[in-house]
KEFI-636954 format. One line per 10 residues: number of its first residue (from 1); their letters; for each residue x, y, z of N, C-alpha, C, O. Coordinates in pm, 1 decimal, decimal comma, padded with zeros to 6 digits. Layout:
<nodes>
NUM	A	X:Y:Z:X:Y:Z:X:Y:Z:X:Y:Z ~ ...;
</nodes>
This chain:
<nodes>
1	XXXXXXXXXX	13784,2:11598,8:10032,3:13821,2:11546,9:10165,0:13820,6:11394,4:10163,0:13729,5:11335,0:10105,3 ~ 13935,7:11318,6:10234,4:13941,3:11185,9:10249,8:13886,3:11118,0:10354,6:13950,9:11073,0:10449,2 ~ 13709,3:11105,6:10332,0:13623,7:11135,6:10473,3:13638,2:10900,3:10502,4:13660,6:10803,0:10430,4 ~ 13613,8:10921,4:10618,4:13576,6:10768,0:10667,3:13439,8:10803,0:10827,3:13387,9:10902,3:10878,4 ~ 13436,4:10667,5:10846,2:13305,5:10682,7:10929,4:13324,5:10606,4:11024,1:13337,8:10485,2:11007,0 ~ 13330,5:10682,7:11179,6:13322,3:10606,7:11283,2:13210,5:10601,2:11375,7:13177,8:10706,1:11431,2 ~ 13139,8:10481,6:11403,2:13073,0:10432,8:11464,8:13064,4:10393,2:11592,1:13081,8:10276,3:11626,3 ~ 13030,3:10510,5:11689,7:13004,6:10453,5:11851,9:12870,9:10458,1:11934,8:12796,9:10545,8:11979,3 ~ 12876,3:10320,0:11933,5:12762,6:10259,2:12020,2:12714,3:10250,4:12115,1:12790,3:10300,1:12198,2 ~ 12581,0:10196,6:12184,9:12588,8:10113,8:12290,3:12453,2:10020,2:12327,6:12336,9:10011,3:12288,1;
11	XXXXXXXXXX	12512,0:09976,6:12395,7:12373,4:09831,6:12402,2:12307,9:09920,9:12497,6:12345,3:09993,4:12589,8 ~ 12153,1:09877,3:12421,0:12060,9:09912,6:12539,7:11965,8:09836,0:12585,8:11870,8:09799,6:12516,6 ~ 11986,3:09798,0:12732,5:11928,6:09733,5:12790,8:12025,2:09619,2:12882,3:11977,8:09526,9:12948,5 ~ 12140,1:09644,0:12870,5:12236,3:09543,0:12839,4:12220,1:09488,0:12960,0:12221,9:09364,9:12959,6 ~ 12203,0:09546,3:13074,4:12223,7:09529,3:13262,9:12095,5:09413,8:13246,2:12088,3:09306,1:13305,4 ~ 11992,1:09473,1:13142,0:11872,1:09358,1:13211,5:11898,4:09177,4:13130,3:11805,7:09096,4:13127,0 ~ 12000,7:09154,8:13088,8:12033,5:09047,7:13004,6:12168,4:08968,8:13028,7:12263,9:09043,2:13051,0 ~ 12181,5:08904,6:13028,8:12328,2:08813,6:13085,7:12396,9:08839,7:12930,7:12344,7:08810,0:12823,3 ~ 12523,0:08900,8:12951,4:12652,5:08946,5:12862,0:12605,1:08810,6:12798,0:12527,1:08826,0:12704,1 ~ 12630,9:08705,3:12824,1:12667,0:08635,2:12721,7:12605,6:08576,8:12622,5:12649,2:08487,8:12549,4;
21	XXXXXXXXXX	12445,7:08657,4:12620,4:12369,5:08679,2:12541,8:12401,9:08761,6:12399,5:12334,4:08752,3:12297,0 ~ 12484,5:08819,0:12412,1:12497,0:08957,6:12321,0:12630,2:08998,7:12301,9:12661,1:09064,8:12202,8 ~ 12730,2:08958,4:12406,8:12875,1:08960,1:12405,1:12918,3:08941,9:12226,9:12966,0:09017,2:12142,0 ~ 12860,7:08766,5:12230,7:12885,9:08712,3:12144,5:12878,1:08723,0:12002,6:12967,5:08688,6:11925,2 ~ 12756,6:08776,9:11968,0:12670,4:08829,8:11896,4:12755,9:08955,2:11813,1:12785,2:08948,6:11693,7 ~ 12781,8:09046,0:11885,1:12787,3:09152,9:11875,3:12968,1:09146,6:11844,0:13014,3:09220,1:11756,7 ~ 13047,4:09065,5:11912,9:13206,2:09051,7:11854,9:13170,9:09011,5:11696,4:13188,0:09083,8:11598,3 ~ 13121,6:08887,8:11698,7:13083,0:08860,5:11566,1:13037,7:08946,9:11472,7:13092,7:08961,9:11363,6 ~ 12928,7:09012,2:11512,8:12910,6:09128,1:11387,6:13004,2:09242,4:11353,4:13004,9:09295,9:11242,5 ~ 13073,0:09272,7:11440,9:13166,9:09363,6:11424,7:13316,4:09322,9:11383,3:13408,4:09395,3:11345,2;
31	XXXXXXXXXX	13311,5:09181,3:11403,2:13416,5:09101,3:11322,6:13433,0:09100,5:11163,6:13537,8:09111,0:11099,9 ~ 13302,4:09085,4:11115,9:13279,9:09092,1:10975,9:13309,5:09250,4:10926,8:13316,7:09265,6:10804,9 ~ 13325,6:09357,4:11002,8:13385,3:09451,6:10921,4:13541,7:09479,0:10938,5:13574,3:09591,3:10899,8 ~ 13638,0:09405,3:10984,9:13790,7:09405,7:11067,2:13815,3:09379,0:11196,8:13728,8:09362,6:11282,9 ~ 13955,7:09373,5:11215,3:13990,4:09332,9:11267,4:14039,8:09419,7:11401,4:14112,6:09518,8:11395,6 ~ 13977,0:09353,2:11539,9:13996,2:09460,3:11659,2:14146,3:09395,1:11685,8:14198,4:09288,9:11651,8 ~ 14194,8:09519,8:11769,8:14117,6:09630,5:11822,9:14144,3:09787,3:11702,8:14101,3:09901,0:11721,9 ~ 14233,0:09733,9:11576,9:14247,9:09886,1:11522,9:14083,6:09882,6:11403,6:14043,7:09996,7:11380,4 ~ 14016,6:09793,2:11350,5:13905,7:09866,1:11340,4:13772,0:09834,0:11420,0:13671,0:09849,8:11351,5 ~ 13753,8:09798,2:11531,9:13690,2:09811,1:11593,5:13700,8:09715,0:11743,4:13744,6:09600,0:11747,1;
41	XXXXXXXXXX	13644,4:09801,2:11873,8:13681,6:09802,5:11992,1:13545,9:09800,2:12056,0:13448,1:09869,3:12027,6 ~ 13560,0:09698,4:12156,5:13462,5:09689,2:12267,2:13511,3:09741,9:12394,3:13606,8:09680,1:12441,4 ~ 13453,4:09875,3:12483,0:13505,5:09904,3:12583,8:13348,2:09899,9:12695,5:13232,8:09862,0:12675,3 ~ 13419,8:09959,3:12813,8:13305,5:09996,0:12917,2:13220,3:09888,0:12940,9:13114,4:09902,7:13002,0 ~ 13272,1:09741,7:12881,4:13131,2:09663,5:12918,2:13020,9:09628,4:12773,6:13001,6:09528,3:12704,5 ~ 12947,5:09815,4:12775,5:12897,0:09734,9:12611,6:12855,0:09879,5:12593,5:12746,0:09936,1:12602,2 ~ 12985,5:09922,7:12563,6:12996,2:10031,2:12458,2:13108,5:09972,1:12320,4:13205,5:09899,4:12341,8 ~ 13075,5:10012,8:12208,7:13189,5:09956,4:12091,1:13189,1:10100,6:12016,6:13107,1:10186,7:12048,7 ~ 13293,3:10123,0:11907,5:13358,4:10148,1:11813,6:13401,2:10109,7:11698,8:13504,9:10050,2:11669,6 ~ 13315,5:10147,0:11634,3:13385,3:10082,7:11504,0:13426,4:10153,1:11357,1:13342,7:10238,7:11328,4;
51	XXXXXXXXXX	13507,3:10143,6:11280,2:13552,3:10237,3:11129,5:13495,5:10188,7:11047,6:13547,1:10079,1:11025,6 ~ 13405,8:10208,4:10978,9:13333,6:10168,1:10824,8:13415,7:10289,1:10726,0:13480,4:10385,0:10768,2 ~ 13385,0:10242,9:10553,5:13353,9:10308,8:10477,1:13254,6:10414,7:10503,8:13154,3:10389,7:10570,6 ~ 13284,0:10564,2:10441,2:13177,7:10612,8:10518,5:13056,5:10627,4:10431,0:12958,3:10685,4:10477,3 ~ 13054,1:10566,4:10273,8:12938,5:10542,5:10238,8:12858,4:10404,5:10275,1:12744,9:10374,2:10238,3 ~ 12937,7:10337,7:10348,0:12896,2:10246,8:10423,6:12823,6:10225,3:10539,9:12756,2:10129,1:10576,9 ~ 12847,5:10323,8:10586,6:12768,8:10369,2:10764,7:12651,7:10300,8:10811,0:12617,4:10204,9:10880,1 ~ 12594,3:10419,2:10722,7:12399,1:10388,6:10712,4:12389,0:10176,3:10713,7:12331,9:10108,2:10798,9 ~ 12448,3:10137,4:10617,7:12388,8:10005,0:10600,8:12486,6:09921,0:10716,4:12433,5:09827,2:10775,8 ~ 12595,6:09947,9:10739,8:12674,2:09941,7:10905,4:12604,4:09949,3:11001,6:12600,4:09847,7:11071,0;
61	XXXXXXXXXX	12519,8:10072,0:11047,3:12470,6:10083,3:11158,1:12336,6:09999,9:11170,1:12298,5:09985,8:11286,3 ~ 12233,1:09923,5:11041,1:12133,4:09909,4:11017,9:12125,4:09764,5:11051,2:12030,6:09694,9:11087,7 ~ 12287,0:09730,7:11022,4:12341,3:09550,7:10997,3:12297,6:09491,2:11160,9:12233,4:09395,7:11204,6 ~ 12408,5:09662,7:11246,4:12454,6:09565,4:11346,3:12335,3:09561,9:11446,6:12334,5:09469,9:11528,4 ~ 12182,6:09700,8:11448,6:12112,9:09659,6:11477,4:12019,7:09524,3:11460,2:11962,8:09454,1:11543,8 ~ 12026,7:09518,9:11343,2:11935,1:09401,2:11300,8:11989,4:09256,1:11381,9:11927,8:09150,7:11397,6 ~ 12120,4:09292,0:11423,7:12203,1:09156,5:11441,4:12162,3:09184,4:11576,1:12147,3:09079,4:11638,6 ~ 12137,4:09293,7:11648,1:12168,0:09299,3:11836,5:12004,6:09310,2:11848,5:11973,8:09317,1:11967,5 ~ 11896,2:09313,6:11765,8:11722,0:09325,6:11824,5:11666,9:09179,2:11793,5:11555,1:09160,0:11841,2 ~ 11737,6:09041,4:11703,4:11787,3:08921,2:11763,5:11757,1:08899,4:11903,8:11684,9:08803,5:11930,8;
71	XXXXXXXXXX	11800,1:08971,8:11996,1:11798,7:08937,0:12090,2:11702,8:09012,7:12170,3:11707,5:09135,6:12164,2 ~ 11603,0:08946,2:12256,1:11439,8:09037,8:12287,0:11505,5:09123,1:12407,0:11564,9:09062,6:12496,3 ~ 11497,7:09227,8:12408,8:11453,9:09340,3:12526,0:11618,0:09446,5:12487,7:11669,2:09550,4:12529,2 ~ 11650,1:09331,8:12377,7:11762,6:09438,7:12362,5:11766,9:09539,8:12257,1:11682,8:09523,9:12168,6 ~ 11847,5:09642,7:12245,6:11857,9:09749,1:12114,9:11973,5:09797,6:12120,7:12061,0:09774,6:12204,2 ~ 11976,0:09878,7:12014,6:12159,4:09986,6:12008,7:12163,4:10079,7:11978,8:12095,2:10102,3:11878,9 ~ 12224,8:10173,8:12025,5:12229,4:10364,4:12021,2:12363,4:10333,9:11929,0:12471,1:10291,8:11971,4 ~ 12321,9:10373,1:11761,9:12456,9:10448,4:11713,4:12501,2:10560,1:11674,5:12469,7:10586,6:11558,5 ~ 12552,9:10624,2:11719,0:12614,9:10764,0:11662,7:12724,0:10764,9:11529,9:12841,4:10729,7:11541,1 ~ 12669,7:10805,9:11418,8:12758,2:10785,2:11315,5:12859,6:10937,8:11267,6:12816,0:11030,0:11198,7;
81	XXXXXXXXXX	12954,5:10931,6:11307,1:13042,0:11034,5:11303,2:13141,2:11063,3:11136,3:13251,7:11009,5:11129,8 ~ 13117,8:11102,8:11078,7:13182,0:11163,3:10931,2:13294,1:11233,2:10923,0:13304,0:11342,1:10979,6 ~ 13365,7:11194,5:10871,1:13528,7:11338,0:10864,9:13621,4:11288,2:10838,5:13604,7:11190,9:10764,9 ~ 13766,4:11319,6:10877,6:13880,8:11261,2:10851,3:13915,8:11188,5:11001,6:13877,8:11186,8:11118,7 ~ 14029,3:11122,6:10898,2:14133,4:11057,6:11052,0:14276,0:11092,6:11039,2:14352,0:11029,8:10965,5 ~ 14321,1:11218,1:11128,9:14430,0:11270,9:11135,7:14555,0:11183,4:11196,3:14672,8:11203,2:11166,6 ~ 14495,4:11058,6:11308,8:14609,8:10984,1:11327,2:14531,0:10880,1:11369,7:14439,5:10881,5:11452,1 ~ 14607,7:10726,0:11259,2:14554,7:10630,5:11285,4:14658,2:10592,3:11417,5:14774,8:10630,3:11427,9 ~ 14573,9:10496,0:11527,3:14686,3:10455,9:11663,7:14633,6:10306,0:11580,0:14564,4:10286,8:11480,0 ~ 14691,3:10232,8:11658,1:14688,6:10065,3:11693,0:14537,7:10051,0:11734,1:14450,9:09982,6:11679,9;
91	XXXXXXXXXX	14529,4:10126,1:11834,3:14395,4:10080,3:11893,0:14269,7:10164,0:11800,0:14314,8:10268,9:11754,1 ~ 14138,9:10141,9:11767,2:14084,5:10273,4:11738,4:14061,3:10390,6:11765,9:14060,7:10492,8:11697,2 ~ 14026,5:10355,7:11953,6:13970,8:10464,7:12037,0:14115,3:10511,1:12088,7:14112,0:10534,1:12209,6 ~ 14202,0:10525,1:12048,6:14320,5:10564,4:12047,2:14351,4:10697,5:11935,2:14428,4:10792,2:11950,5 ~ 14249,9:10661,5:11804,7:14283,0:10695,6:11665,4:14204,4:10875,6:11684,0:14153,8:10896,0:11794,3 ~ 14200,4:10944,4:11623,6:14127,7:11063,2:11620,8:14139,8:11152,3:11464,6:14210,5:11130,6:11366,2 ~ 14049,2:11247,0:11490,1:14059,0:11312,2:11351,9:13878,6:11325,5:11366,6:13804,7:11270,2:11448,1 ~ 13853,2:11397,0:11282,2:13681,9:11495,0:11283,0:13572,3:11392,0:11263,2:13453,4:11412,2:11287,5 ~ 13630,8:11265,7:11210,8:13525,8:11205,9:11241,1:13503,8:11145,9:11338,8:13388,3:11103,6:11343,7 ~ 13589,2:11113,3:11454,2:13603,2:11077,0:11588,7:13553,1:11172,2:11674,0:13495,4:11128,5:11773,6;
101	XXXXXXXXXX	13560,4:11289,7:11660,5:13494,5:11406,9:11704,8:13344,7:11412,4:11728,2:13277,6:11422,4:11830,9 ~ 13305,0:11399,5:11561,2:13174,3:11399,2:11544,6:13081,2:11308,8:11600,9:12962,8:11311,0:11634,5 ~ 13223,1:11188,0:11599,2:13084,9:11056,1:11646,6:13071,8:11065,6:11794,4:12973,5:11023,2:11855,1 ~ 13182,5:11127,1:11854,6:13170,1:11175,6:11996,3:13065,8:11265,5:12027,9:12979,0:11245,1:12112,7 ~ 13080,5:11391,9:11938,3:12950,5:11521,9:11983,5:12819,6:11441,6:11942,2:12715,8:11469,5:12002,1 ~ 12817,9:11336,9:11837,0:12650,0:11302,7:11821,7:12606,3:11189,0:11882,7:12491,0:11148,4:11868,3 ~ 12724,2:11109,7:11979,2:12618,2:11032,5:12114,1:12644,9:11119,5:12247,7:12643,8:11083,7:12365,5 ~ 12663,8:11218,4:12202,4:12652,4:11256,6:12365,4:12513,3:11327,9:12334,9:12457,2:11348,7:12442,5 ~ 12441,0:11370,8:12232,4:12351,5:11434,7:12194,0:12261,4:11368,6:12164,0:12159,0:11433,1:12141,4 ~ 12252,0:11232,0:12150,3:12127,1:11139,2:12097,5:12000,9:11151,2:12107,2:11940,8:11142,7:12214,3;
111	XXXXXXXXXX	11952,7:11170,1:12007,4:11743,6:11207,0:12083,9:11696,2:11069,5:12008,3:11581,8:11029,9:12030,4 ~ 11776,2:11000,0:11925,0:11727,5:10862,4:11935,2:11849,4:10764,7:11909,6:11968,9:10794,3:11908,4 ~ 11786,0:10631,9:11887,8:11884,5:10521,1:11850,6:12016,1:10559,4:11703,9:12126,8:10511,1:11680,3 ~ 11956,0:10637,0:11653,1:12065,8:10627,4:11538,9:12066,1:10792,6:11452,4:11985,5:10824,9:11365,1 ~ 12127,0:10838,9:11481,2:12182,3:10982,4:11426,2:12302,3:11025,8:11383,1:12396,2:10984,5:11451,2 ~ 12327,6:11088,9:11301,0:12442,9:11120,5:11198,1:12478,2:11257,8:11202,8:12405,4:11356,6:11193,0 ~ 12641,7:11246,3:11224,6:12702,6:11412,2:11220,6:12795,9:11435,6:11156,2:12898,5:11402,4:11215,6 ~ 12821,4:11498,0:11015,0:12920,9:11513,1:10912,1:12974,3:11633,1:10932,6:12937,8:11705,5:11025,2 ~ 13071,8:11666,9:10842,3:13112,9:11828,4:10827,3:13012,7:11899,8:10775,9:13034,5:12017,4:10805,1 ~ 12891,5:11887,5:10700,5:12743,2:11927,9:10602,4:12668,0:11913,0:10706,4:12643,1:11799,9:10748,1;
121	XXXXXXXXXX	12620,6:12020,3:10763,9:12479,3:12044,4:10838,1:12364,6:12001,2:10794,5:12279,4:11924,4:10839,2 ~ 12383,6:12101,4:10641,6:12218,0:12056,8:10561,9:12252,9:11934,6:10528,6:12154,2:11890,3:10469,8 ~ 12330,5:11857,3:10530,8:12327,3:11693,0:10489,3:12245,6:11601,4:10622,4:12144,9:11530,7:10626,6 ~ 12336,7:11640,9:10712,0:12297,3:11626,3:10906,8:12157,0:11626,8:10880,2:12112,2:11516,7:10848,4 ~ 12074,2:11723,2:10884,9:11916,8:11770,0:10878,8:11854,6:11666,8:10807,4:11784,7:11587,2:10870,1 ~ 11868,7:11655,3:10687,3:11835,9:11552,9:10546,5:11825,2:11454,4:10609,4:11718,8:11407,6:10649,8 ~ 11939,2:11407,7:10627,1:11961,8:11234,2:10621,8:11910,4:11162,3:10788,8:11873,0:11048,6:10817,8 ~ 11929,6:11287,2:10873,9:11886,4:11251,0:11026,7:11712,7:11245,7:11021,2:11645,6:11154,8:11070,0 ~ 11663,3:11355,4:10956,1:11479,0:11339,6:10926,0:11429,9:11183,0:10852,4:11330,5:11117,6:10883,9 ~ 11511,5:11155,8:10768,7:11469,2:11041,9:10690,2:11531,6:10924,2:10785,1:11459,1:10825,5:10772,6;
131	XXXXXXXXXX	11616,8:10903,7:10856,5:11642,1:10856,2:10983,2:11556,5:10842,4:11058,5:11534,8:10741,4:11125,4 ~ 11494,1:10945,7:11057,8:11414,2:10929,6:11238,6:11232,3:10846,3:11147,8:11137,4:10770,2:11166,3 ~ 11281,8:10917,6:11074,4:11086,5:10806,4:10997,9:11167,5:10627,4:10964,2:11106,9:10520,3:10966,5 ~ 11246,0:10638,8:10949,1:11308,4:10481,1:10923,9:11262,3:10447,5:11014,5:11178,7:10357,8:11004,4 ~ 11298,7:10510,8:11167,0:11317,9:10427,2:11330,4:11211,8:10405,8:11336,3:11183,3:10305,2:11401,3 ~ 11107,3:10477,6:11279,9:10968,4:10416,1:11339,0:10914,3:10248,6:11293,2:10811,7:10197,1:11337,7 ~ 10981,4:10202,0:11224,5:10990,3:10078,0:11168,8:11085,4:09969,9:11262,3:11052,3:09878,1:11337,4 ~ 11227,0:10027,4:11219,7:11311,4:09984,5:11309,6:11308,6:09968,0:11434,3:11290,6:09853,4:11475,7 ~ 11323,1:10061,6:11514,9:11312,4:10046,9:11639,1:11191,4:09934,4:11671,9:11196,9:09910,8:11792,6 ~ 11111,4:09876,3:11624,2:10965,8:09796,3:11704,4:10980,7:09686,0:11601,0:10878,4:09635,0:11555,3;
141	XXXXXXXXXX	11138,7:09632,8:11548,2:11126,6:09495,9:11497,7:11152,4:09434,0:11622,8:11210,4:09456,1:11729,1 ~ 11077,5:09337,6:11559,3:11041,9:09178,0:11649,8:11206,2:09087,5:11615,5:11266,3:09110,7:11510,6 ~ 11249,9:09007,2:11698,4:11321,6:08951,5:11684,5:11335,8:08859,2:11546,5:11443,7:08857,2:11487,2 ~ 11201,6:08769,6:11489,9:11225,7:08774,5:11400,3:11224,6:08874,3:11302,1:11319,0:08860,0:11224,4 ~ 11145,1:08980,5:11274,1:11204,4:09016,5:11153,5:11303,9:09096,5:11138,9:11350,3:09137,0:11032,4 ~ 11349,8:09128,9:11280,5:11533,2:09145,6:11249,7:11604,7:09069,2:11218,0:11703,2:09126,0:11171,0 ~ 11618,0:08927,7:11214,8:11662,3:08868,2:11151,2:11607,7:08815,1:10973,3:11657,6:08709,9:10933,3 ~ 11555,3:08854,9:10922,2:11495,3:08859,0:10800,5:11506,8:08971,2:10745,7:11512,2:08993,1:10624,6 ~ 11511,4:09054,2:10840,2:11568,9:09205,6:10776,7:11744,5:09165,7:10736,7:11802,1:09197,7:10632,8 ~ 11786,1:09110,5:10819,2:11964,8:09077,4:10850,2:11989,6:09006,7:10721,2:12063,1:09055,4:10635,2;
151	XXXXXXXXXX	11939,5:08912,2:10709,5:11927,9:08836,2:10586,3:11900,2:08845,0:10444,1:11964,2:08778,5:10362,6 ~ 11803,7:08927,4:10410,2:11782,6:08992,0:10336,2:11902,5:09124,8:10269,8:11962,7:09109,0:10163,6 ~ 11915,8:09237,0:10348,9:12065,7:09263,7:10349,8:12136,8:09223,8:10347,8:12208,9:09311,0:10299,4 ~ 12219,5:09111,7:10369,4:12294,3:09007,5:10341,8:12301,4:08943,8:10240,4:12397,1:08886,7:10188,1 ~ 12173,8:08955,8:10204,7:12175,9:08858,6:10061,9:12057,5:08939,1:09941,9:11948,5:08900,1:09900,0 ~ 12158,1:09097,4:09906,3:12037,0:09140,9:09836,0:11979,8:09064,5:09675,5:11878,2:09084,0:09608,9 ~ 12074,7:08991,0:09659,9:12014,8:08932,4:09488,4:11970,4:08823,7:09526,2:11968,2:08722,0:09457,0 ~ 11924,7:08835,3:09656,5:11839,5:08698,2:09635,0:11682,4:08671,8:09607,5:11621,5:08728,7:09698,1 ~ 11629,2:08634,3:09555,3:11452,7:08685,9:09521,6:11413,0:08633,4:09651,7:11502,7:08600,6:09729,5 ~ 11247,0:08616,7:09698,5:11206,2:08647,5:09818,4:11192,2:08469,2:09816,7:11185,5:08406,7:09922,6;
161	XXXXXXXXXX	11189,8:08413,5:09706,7:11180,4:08231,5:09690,6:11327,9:08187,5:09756,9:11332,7:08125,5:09863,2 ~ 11419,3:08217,4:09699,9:11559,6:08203,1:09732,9:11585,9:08235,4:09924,8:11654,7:08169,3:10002,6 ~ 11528,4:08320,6:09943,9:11516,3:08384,9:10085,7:11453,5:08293,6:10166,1:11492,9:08271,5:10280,6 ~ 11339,3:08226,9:10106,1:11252,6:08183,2:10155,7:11301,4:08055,3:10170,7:11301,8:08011,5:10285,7 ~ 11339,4:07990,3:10088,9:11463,1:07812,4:10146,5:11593,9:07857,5:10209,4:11655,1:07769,1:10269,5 ~ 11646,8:07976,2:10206,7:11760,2:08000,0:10258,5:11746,5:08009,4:10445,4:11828,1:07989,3:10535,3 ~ 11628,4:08042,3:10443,9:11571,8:08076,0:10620,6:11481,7:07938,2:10598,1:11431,6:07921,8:10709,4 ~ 11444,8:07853,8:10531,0:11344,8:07729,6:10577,5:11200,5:07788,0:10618,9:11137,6:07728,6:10706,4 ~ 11142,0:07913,2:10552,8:11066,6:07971,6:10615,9:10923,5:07996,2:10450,8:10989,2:07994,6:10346,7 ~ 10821,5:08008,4:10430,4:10743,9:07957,8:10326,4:10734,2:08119,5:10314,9:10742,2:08200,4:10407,3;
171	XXXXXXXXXX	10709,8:08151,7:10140,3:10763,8:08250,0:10064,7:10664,1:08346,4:10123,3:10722,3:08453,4:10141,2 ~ 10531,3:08353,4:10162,6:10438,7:08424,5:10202,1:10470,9:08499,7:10373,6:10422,0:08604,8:10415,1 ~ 10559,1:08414,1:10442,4:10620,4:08465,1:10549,2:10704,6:08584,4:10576,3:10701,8:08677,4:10657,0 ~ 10832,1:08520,6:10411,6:10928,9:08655,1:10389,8:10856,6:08756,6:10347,9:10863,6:08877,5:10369,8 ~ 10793,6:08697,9:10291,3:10724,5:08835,6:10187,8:10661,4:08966,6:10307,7:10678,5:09085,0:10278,7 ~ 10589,0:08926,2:10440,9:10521,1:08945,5:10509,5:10592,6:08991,1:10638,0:10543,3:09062,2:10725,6 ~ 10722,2:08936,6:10635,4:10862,4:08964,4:10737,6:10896,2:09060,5:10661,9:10860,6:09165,0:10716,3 ~ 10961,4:09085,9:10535,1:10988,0:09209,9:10466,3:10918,9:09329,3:10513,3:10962,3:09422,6:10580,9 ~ 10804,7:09309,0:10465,2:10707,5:09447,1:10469,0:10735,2:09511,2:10584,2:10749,4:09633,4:10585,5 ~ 10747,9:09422,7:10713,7:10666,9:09433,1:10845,8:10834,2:09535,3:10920,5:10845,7:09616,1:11012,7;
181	XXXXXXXXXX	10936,4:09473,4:10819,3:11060,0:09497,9:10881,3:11113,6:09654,9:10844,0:11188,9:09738,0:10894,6 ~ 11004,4:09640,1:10691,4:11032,2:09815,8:10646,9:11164,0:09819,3:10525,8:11228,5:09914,9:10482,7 ~ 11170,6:09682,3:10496,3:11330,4:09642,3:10455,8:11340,5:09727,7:10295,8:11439,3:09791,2:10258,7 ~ 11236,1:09713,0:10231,4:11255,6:09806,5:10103,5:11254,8:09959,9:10064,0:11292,6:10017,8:09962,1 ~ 11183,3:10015,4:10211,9:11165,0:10101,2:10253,5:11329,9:10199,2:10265,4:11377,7:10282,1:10188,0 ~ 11382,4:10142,4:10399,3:11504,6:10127,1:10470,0:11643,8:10137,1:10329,6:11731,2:10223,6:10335,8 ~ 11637,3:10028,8:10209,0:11712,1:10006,3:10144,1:11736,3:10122,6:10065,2:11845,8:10157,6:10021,2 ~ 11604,2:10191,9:10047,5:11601,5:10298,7:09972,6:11676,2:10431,8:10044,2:11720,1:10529,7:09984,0 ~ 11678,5:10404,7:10209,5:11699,3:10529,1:10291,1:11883,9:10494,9:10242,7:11948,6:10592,4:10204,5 ~ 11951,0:10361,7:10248,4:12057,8:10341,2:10244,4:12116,0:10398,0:10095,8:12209,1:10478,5:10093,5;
191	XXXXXXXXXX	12082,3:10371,6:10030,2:12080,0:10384,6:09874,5:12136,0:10543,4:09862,9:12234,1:10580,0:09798,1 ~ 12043,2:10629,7:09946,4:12008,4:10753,2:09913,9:12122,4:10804,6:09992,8:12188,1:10892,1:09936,4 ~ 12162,4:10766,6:10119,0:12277,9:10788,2:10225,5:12433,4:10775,5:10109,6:12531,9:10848,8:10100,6 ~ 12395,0:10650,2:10036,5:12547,9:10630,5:10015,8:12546,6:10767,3:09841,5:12648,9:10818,7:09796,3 ~ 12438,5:10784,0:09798,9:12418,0:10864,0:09679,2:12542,0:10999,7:09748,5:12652,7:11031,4:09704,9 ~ 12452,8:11061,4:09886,5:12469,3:11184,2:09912,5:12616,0:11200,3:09964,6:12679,8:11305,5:09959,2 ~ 12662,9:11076,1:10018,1:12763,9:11096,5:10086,0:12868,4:11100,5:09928,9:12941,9:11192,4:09892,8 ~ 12849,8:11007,2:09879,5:12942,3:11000,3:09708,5:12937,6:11132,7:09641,3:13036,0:11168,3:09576,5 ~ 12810,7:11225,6:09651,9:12846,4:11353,9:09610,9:12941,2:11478,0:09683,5:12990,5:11583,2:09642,8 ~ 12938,1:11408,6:09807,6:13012,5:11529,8:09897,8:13185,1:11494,0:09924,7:13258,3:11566,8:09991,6;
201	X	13245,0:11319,9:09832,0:13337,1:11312,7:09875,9:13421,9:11295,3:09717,5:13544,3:11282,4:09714,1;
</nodes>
């Protein structure tokens, strides 16, 4: 199967924060994976859409949190949807096919911030359990070490010295922002996401 991965979101918290806190933020991060509105779309205010690689997802959905908990009182619900795309439109949320489906049936179903629905059930089960022990990390980063988490992903060959002049921040900090962020932890959950998905496609 010629699977891809669509990604629909939404800010949470968004009413208690002035848009133009996060507007911004959030075009930008979703800029760096294409170009809207055919791969990715902001509707409703602050719901988005977006098409990754779909062994890409996991570290997609991980990016754009890290980029939107930056900002204090805020967070993001993603539903990561798996399958084909039977017709690309212009727009995305125009576009459809099973993985548009999926990413539809798994935010209307959310029991947390970030859950995954493929054509593989027992994959679903797997990868959503090791998901939900990630969030316990994730979900309760601090603004900084979402951004040190962001960075770090961003820049995985970089040693924690390199990290550490790249943020202006003294090596015992990153080292200590790492841990706290779950980031090696997390890398491993990504690692293992893009393993399983490469065997099923």
């Amino acid at each position: 199967m010629d699977v891809t991965a669509i990604l629909s979101g939404d800010i949470v918290n968004s009413r208690s924060v002035d848009a133009s806190e996060w507007v911004k933020t959030l075009k930008k991060t979703l800029n760096t994976f294409g170009k809207s509105p055919k791969t990715w779309e902001i509707y409703r205010g602050d719901s988005f859409q977006l098409e990754v690689d779909a062994k890409a997802a996991l570290h997609a959905a991980l990016f754009i949190k890290s980029e939107i908990k930056q900002h204090r009182e805020l967070d993001v619900r993603i539903a990561i949807g798996i399958g084909d795309k039977t017709y690309a439109a212009p727009k995305i949320t125009e576009s459809n096919g099973t993985a548009f489906e999926n990413s539809g049936d798994c935010f209307n179903t959310l029991k947390s911030t970030l859950e995954v629905k493929s054509p593989w059930a027992e994959l679903d089960n797997e990868i959503n359990m090791a998901i939900g022990l990630g969030l316990l990390t994730a979900d309760s980063w601090s603004a900084t070490n979402a951004f040190i988490f962001k960075t770090a992903l961003q820049n995985q060959d970089m040693s924690q010295l390199e990290l550490a002049k790249k943020i202006k921040k003294s090596q015992s900090n990153i080292s200590a922002g790492l841990k706290r962020s779950g980031y090696q932890e997390l890398m491993k959950l990504i690692r293992h996401f893009e393993y399983r998905i490469t065997e099923r496609c």
